[in-house]
C-alpha positions in Angstrom: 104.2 -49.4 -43.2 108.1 -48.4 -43.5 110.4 -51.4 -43.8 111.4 -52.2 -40.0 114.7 -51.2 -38.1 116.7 -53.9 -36.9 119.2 -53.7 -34.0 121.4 -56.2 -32.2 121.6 -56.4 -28.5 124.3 -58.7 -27.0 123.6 -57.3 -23.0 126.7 -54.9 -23.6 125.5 -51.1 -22.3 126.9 -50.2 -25.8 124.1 -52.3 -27.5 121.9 -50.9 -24.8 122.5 -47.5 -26.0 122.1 -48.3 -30.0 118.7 -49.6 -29.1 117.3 -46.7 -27.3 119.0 -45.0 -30.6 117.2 -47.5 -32.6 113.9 -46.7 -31.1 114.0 -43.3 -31.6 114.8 -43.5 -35.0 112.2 -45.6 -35.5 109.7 -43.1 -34.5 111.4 -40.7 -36.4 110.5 -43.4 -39.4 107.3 -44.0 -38.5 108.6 -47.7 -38.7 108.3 -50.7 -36.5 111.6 -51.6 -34.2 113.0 -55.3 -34.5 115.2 -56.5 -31.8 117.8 -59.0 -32.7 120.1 -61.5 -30.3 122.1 -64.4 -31.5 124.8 -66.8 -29.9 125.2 -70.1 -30.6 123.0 -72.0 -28.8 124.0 -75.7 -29.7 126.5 -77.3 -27.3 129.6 -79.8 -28.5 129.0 -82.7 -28.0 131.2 -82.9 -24.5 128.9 -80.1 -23.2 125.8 -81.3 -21.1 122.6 -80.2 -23.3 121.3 -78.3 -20.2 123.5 -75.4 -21.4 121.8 -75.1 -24.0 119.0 -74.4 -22.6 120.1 -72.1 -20.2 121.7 -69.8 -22.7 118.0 -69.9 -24.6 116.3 -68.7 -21.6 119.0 -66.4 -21.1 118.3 -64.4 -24.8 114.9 -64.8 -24.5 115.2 -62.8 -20.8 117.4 -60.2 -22.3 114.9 -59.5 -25.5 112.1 -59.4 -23.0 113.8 -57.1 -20.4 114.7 -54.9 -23.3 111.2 -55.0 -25.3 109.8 -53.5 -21.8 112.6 -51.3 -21.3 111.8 -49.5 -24.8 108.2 -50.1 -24.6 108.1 -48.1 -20.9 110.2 -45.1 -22.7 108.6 -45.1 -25.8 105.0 -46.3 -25.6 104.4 -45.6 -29.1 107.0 -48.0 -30.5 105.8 -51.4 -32.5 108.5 -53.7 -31.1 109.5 -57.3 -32.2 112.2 -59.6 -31.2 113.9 -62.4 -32.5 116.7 -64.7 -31.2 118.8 -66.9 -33.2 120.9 -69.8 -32.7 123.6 -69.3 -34.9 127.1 -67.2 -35.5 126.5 -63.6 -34.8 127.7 -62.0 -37.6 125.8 -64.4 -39.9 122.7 -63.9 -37.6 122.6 -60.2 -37.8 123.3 -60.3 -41.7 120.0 -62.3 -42.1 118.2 -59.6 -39.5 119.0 -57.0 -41.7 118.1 -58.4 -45.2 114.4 -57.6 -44.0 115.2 -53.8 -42.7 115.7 -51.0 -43.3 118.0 -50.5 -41.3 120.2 -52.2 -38.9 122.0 -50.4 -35.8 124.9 -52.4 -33.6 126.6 -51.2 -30.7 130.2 -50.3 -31.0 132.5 -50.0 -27.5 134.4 -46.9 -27.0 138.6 -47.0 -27.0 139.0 -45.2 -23.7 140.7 -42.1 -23.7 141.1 -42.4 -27.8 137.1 -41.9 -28.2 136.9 -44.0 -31.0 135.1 -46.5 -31.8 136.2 -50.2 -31.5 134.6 -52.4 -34.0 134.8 -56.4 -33.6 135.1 -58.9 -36.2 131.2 -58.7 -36.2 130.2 -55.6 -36.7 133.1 -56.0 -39.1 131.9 -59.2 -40.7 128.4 -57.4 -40.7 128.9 -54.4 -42.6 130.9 -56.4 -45.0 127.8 -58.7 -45.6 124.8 -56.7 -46.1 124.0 -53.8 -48.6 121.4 -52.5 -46.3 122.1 -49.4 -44.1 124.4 -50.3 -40.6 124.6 -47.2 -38.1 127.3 -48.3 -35.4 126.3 -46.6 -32.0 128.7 -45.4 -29.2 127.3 -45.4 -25.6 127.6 -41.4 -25.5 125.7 -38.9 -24.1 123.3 -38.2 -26.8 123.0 -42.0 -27.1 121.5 -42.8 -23.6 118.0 -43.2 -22.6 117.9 -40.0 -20.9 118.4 -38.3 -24.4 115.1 -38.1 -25.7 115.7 -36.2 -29.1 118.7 -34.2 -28.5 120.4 -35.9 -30.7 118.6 -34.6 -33.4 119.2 -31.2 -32.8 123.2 -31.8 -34.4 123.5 -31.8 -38.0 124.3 -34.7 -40.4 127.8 -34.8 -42.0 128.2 -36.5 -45.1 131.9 -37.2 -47.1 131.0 -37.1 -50.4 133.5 -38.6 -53.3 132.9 -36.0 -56.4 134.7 -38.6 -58.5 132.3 -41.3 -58.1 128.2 -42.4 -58.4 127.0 -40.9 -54.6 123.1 -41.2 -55.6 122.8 -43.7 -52.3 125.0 -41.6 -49.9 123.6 -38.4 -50.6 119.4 -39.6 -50.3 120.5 -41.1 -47.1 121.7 -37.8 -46.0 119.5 -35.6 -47.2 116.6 -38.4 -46.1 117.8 -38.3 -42.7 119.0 -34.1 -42.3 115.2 -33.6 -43.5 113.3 -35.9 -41.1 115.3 -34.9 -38.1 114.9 -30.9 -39.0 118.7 -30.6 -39.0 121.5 -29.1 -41.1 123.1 -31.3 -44.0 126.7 -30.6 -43.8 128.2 -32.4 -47.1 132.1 -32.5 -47.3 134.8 -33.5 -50.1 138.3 -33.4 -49.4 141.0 -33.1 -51.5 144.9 -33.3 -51.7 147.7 -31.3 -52.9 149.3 -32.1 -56.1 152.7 -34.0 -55.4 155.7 -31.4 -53.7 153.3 -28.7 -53.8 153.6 -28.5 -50.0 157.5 -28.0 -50.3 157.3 -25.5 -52.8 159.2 -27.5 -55.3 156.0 -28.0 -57.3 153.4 -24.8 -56.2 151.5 -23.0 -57.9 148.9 -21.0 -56.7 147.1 -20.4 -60.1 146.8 -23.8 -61.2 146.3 -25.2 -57.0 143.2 -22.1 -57.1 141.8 -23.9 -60.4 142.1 -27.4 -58.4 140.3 -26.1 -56.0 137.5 -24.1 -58.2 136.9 -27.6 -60.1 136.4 -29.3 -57.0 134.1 -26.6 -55.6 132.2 -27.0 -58.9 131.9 -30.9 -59.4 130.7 -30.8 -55.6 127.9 -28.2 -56.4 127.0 -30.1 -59.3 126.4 -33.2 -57.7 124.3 -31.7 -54.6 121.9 -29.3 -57.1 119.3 -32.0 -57.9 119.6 -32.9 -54.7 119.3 -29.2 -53.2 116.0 -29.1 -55.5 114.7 -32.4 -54.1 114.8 -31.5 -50.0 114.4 -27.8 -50.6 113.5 -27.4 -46.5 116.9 -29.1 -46.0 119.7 -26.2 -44.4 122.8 -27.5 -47.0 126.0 -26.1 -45.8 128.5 -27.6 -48.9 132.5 -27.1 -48.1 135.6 -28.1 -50.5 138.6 -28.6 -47.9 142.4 -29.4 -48.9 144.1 -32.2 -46.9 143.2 -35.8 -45.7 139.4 -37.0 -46.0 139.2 -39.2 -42.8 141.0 -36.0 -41.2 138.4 -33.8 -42.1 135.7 -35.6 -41.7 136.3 -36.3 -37.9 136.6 -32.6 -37.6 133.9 -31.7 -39.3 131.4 -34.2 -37.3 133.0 -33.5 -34.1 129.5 -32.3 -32.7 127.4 -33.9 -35.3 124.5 -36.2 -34.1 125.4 -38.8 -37.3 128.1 -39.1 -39.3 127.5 -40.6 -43.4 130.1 -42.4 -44.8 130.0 -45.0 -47.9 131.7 -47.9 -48.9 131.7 -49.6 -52.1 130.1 -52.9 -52.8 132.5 -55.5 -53.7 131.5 -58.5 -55.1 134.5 -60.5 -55.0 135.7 -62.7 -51.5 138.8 -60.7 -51.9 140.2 -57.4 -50.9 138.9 -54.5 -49.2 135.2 -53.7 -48.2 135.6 -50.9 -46.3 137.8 -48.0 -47.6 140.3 -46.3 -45.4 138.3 -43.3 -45.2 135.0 -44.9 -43.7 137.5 -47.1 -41.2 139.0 -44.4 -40.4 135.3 -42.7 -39.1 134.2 -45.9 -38.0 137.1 -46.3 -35.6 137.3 -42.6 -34.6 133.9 -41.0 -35.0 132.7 -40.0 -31.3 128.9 -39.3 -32.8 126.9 -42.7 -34.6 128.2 -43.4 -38.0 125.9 -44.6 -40.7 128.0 -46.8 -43.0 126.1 -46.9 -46.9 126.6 -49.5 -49.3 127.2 -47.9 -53.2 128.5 -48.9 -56.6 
C-alpha cells in the first residue's frame, strides 16, 4: 500500500478545502488519507482541568464530522484520524514523518490572492523533508470540484544550476497520474546594465540564452525518457523567477517549487523564489525538500 497522505484540519474552511484536496489526491495515489488536529490540550495550572477536556471532545468532534464528511463524498477513501495534544507545528511535523505527503490549509490575502502562510505552516515546511502542498480555499479546491482540478497542468521552476532529481520526479510523478501537461520553467536574468544599453549585447545575451535553453533540455531528457506519456512543454524566460513563475501557473491546478534542505538552526529555509509562490500562488503549491 502507498505511504499515507496526511493533512491538518484546524476547523478553518481553508483546512476544509485542503482536505477535500487531500482526499482526492489520495485516490489519485491509491493511498490511504490521515487526518491530523492538534492544539494544546493541557491547561496552566490556573485553568480549571474541565477545559481540558472540553477542547478533547471538541478535536475528536471535528475529526469525526470531517471523517464522515470525506467518507460521504468519497466512499472509496481509507480514512484515519489522529489528534494530538501538543504545539501545532511540532504536531504536524511528527504527522508527516509517516506520509507521504502532507497538505495544510493556507488563508487567502483578500483582494491580493495570495496566500497567507502562519508561523506553522511556516514552522512546518521548515521541519520536515517530506512533501507539504499548502491549499487555498478556491474554486477548484472545494468539495463540489470533483476532479477538475486535474484537468490544469503542473508548473514546475526548475534551477539548471543545481541537483533537481527530487523536484523534477515530483512533477513528472504528479503531471503523469493526473493526465495533465508538465509545464517546467527556468528563469534567468540579464547580465548587469544590459537593460540600459550600457552593457548589451545581443550576440553574447543570444548565447546566454542558447546555454540556458540547453542546460534545461539536458536536465529534463532522462526525465522526458522516463514519463514518455507525460505532455512536457520546457520554456527558458529572461526576468525574475518568482515573476514568472506566478505567471506561468496562473491557471495551473499545482504549482512545484523546491527549497533546499538546511541543516543548520540558522538562516534561510525557504528561498525567495518559493516564498514568493507560497505567498502569491492562487492554485496549491507543492513545496519539495532538495540538496
Amino acid at each position: 500500500m502507498n505511504q499515507r497522505i496526511a493533512v491538518g484540519l484546524d476547523g478553518s474552511w481553508e483546512s476544509v478545502a485542503a482536505a477535500h484536496w487531500a482526499a482526492r489526491e489520495a485516490l489519485l495515489r491509491s493511498a490511504p488519507l490521515h487526518l491530523v488536529h492538534a492544539e494544546i490540550w493541557s491547561p496552566p495550572l490556573i485553568v480549571p482541568a474541565a477545559g481540558s477536556e472540553v477542547r478533547r471532545q471538541g478535536a475528536q468532534t471535528l475529526l469525526r464530522e470531517a471523517s464522515d464528511e470525506l467518507l460521504d463524498k468519497y466512499p472509496r477513501l481509507d480514512i484515519s484520524a489522529e489528534s494530538f495534544d501538543g504545539r501545532p507545528a511540532a504536531s504536524l511535523a511528527q504527522a508527516a514523518a509517516g506520509a507521504s505527503m502532507l497538505v495544510l490549509g493556507s488563508r487567502g490575502l483578500g483582494t491580493l490572492r495570495g496566500f497567507v502562510l502562519g508561523s506553522v505552516g511556516m514552522a512546518v515546511i521548515h521541519a520536515v523533508e517530506q512533501p507539504v502542498v499548502l491549499v487555498r480555499a478556491t474554486e477548484d479546491a472545494l468539495p463540489h470540484a470533483q476532479g477538475r482540478h486535474l484537468e490544469r497542468g503542473v508548473v514546475v521552476g526548475v534551477d539548471t544550476g543545481r541537483p533537481c532529481d527530487a523536484l523534477l520526479a515530483f512533477a513528472f510523478d504528479e503531471a503523469a497520474r493526473r493526465g495533465c501537461a508538465l509545464h517546467a520553467l527556468h528563469s534567468w536574468m540579464l547580465p548587469p546594465l544590459a537593460g540600459s544599453g550600457a552593457a548589451y549585447n545581443p550576440e553574447v545575451n543570444a548565447q546566454i540564452a542558447q546555454s540556458k535553453r540547453t542546460g534545461l533540455e539536458d536536465m529534463l531528457r532522462p526525465w522526458r525518457e522516463m514519463y514518455p506519456a507525460v505532455e512536457l512543454d520546457a520554456q527558458v524566460t529572461v526576468g525574475p523567477a518568482s515573476e514568472q513563475l506566478l505567471e506561468a501557473g496562473s491557471e495551473a491546478g499545482l504549482m512545484v517549487v523546491g527549497r533546499r534542505v538546511r541543516r543548520s538552526s540558522v538562516g534561510t529555509h525557504i528561498g525567495p523564489i518559493a516564498h514568493a509562490v507560497l505567498h502569491h500562488s492562487t492554485a496549491p503549491v507543492a513545496v519539495i525538500a532538495h540538496q
